[in-house]
C-alpha positions in Angstrom: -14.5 141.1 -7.4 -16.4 138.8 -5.2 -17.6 139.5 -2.3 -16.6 138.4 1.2 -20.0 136.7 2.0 -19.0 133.8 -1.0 -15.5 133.7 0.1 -17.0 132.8 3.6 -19.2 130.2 2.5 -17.0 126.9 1.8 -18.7 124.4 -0.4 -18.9 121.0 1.3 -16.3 118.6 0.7 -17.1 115.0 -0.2 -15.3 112.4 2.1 -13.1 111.0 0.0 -11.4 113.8 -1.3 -11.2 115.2 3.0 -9.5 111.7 2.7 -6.9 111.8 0.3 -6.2 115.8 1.7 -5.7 114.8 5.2 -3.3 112.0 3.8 -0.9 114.6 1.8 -1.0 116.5 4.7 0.4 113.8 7.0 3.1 112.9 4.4 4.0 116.4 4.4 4.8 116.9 7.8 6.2 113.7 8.3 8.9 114.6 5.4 9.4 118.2 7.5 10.1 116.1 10.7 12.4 114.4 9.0 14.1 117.4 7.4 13.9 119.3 10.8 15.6 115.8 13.0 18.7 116.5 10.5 21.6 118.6 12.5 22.8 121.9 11.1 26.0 122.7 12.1 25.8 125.2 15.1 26.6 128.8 14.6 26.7 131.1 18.1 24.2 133.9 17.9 24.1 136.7 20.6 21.8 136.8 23.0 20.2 139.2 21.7 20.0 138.1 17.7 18.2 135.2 19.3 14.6 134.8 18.4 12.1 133.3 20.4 12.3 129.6 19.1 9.4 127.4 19.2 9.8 123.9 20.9 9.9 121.2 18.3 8.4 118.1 18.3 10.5 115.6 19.5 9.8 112.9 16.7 11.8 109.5 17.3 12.8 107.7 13.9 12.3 104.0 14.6 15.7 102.5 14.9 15.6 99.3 13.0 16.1 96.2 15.2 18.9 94.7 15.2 17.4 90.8 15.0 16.3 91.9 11.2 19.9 92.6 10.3 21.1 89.3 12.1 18.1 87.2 10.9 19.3 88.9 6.9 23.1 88.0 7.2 22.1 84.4 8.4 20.1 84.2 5.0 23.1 85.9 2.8 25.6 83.4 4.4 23.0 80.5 4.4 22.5 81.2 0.6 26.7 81.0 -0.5 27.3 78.1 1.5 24.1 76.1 0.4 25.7 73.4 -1.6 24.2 72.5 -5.1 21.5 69.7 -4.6 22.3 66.7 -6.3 20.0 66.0 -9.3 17.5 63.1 -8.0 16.1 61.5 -10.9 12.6 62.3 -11.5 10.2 59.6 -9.3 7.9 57.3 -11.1 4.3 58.3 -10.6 2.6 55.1 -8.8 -0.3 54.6 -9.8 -2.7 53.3 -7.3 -3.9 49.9 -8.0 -7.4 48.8 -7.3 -7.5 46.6 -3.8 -7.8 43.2 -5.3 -11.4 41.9 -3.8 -12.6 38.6 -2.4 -14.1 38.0 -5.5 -11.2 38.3 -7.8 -8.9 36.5 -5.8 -11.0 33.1 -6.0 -10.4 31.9 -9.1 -13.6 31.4 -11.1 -14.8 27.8 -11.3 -16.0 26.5 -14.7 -19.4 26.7 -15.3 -20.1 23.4 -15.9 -23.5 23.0 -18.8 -26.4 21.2 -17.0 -27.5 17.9 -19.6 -30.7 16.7 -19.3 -30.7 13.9 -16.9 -31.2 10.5 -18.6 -33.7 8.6 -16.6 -32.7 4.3 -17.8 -34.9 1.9 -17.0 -33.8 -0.6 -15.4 -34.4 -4.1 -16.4 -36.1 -6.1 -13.4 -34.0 -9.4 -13.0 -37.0 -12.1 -13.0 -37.6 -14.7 -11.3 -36.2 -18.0 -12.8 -38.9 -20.3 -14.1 -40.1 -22.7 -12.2 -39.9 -26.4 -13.4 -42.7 -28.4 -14.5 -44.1 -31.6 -13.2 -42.4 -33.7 -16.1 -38.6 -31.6 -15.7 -38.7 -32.3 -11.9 -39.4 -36.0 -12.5 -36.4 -36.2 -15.3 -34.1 -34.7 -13.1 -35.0 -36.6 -9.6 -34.4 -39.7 -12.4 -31.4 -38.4 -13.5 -29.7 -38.0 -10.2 -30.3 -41.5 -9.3 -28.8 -43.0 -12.6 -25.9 -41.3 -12.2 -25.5 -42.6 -8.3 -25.2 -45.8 -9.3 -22.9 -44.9 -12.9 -20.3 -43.4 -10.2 -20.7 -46.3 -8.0 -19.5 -48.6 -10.8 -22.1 -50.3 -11.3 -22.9 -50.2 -15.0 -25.7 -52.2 -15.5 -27.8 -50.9 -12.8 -27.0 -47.1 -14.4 -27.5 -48.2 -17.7 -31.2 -49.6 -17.2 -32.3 -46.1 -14.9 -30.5 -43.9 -18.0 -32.6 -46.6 -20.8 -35.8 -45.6 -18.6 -35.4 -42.2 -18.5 -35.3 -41.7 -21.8 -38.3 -43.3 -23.0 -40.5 -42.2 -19.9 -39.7 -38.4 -20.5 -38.6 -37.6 -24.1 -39.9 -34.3 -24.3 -37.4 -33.1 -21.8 -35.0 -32.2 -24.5 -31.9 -31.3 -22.2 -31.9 -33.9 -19.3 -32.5 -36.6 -22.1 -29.6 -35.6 -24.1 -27.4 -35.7 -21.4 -28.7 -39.3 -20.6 -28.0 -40.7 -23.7 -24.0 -39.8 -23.5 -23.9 -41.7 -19.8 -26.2 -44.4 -21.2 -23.5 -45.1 -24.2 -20.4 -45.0 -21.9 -22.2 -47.2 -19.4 -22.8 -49.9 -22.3 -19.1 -49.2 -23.6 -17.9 -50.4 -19.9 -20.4 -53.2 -19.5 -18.7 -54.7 -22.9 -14.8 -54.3 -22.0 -16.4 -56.1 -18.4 -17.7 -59.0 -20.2 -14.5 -59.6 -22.3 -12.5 -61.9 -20.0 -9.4 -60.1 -19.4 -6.3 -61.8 -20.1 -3.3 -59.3 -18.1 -2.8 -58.7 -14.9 -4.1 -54.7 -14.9 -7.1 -55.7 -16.6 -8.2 -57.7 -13.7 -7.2 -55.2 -11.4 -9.2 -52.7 -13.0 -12.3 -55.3 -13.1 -11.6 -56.3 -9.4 -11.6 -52.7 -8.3 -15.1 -52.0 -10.3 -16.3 -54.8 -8.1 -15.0 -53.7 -4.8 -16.8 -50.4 -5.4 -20.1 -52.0 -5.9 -20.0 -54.2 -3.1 -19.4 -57.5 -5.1 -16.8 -58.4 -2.8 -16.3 -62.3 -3.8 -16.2 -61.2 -7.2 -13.5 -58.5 -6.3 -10.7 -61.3 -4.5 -11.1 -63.8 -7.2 -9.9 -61.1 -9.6 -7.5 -60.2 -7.5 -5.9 -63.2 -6.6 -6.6 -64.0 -10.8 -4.2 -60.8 -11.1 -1.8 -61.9 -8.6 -1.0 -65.4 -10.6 0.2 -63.1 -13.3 2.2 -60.9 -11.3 3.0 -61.8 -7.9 5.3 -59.2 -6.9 2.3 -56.2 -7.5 2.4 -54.3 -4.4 -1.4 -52.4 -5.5 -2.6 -55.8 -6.3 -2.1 -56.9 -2.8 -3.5 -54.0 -1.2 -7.0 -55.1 -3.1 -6.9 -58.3 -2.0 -6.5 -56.9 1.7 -9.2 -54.7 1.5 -11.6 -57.2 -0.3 -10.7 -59.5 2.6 -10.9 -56.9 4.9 -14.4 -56.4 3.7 -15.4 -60.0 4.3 -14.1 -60.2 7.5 -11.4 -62.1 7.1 -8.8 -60.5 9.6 -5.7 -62.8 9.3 -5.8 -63.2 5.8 -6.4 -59.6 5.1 -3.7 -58.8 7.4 -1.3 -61.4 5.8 -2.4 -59.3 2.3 -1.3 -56.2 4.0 1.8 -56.7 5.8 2.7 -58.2 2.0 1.6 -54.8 0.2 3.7 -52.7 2.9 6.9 -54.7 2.5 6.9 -54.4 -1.0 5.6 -50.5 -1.1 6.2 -48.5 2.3 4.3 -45.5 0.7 1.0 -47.3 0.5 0.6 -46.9 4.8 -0.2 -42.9 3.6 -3.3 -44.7 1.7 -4.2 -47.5 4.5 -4.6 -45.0 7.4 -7.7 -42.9 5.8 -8.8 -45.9 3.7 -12.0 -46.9 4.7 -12.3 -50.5 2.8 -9.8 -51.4 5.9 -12.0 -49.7 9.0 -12.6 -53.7 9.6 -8.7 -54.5 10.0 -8.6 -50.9 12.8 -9.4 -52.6 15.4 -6.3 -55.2 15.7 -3.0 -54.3 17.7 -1.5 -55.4 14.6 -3.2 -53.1 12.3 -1.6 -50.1 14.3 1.9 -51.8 14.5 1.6 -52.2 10.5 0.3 -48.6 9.8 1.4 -46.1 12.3 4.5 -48.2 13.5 7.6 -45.8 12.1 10.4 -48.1 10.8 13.8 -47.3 10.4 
């Protein structure tokens, strides 16, 4: 048997297992309250069969609030009158696309390939030569041969072309060109010393001398001309201005008014002609020229 001294002495509990003891114990009488809160049916004892009765603890069961049952038969009925959901069809995922840049929205210009810069020279224009001594001298010769050659008078142009020649023969270009005037001045002078035998013949001749100031020589082929046809309206206005030339107002004047009559048109001619500047002077000119006839 042991003895009372060891049933005295308690060994020392560790606290969890004071824990878990002092928990069974709570859960026990809490299942006792709950057993005792249940009514027995009442049975009359005497008086005196009654024992002294401890007071139990009032214990109060937590009624359950009536909002949890309310909040619960909202959720039933909210569940049996949800309606199915329609079936959506299943979204595309969108991918994010990259924020187009500054740099991607400019197009990229061609990179165009550098060549090698070509450096030309460029040719300097010179200066044209200058002639020489002999050139100039051809050329002032020249100029005066052919003066006279468009004046008509032939002879005069054929002895300056003659001397040009010979004097300067190593001017191969202004000779040349000489020598072609030289041979149509001869050609001339030879048709010129052929008498001419119609009357346009001795027009042309009389006109060749009117130009070069032989103006005797120009009416006598004229009024030569005029023997051979006398109704010539242009052979009439070169005897005027012949006359005209050698001051001989009435008879140039008599020439005109002839010329006129037989060729209106020709008063175009007589007001810039300046063989007639003579003949301007004389009411009669003006009535002749500038007079407007019906």
């Amino acid at each position: 048997m042991s003895s009372p001294i060891a049933k005295s002495v308690k060994r020392p509990m560790s606290r969890s297992t004071s824990r878990h003891s002092s928990a069974t114990s709570l859960s026990r009488k809490r299942v006792l309250a709950g057993r005792s809160t249940r009514l027995k049916p009442a049975t009359k004892r005497s008086p005196a069969g009654k024992a002294p009765a401890r007071k139990a603890a009032k214990v109060v069961a937590r009624k359950p609030k009536a909002k949890s049952r309310i909040v619960l038969a909202k959720r039933q009925s909210a569940k049996t009158s949800k309606k199915p959901k329609k079936q959506t069809p299943p979204r595309r995922s969108i991918v994010a696309r990259p924020k187009k840049t500054a740099a991607r929205i400019i197009k990229a210009k061609p990179i165009l390939r550098r060549t090698p810069l070509l450096i030309r020279k460029v040719p300097v224009s010179m200066p044209p030569p200058q002639p020489t001594h002999d050139e100039a001298a051809a050329l002032a010769a020249f100029e005066a041969a052919h003066k006279e050659f468009a004046r008509g008078r032939f002879a005069d142009a054929r002895n300056l072309f003659r001397a040009l020649v010979e004097k300067f023969p190593a001017v191969s270009e202004v000779t040349a060109r000489a020598r072609t005037y030289l041979a149509v001045a001869d050609s001339r002078l030879r048709t010129e010393m052929a008498p001419p035998r119609d009357a346009d013949s001795l027009y042309d001749r009389g006109v060749i001398e009117l130009n070069r100031g032989e103006y005797v020589a120009a009416q006598e082929l004229f009024e030569r001309a005029l023997k051979r046809e006398p109704e010539a309206a242009h052979i009439h206005y070169g005897l005027a201005a012949s006359r005209a030339r050698l001051g001989a107002i009435d008879t140039a004047l008599k020439s005109l008014r002839r010329a006129l009559d037989l060729q209106p048109k020709l008063r175009i001619r007589a007001q810039r002609d300046h063989d007639l500047n003579p003949l301007r002077s004389d009411p009669e000119f003006e009535q002749l020229v500038f007079a407007s006839r019906d």
